[in-house]
C-alpha positions as CSV (number, residue, x, y, z in Angstrom):
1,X,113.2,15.3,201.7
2,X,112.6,18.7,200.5
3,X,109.1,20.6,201.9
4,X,106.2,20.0,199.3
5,X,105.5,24.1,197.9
6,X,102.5,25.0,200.3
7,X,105.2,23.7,203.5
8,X,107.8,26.3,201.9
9,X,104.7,28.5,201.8
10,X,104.1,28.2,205.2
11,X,107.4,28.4,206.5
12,X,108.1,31.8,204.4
13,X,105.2,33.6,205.7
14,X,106.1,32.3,209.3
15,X,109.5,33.6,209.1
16,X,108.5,36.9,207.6
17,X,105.7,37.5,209.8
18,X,108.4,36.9,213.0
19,X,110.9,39.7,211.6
20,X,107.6,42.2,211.3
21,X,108.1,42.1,207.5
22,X,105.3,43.2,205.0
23,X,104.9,41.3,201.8
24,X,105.9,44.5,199.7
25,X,109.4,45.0,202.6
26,X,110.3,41.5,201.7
27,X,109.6,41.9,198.3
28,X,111.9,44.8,197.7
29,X,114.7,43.5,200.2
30,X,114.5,40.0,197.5
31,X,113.8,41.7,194.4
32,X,111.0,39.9,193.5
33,X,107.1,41.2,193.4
34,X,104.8,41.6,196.1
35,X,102.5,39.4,194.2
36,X,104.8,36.9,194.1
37,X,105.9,36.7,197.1
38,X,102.0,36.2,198.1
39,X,101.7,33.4,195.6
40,X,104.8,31.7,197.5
41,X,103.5,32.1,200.8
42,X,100.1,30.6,199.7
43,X,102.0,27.4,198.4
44,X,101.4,28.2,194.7
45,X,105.0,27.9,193.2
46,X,107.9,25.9,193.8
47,X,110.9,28.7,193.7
48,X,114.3,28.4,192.2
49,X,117.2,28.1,193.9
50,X,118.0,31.4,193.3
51,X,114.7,33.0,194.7
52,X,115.0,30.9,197.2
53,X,118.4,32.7,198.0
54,X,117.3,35.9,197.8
55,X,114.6,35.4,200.0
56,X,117.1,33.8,202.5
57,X,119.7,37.2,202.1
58,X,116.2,38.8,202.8
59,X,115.4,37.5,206.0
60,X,118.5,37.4,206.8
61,X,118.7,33.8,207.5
62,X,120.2,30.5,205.9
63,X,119.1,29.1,202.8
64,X,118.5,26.1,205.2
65,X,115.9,27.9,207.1
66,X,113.4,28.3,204.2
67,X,114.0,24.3,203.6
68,X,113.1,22.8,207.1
């Protein structure tokens, strides 16, 4: 069962937060907006597949990781 958007949300922030990541570091690292990345964390948008990848490269984690 895939996490509803704010459970992604949560689970982004969480893993950004425990690699002492800004929004804006994890932004540029992805290649995506600062904004965005704050609309992700607060649940607001389901991401592709592809964001979702570049946030995984990001983190350094597997794509896995952002789905638990």
């Amino acid at each position: 069962m895939s996490p509803t958007p704010k459970q992604m949300g949560r689970r982004l922030k969480a893993l950004r937060e425990a690699r002492d990541l800004s929004r804006a570091e994890l932004a540029e690292r992805a290649g995506i907006s600062r904004e965005y990345v704050r609309l992700l964390e607060a649940g607001r948008y389901d991401p592709t597949v592809g964001t979702l990848q570049k946030l995984a490269k990001a983190l350094r984690v597997k794509l896995a990781a952002l789905l638990e």
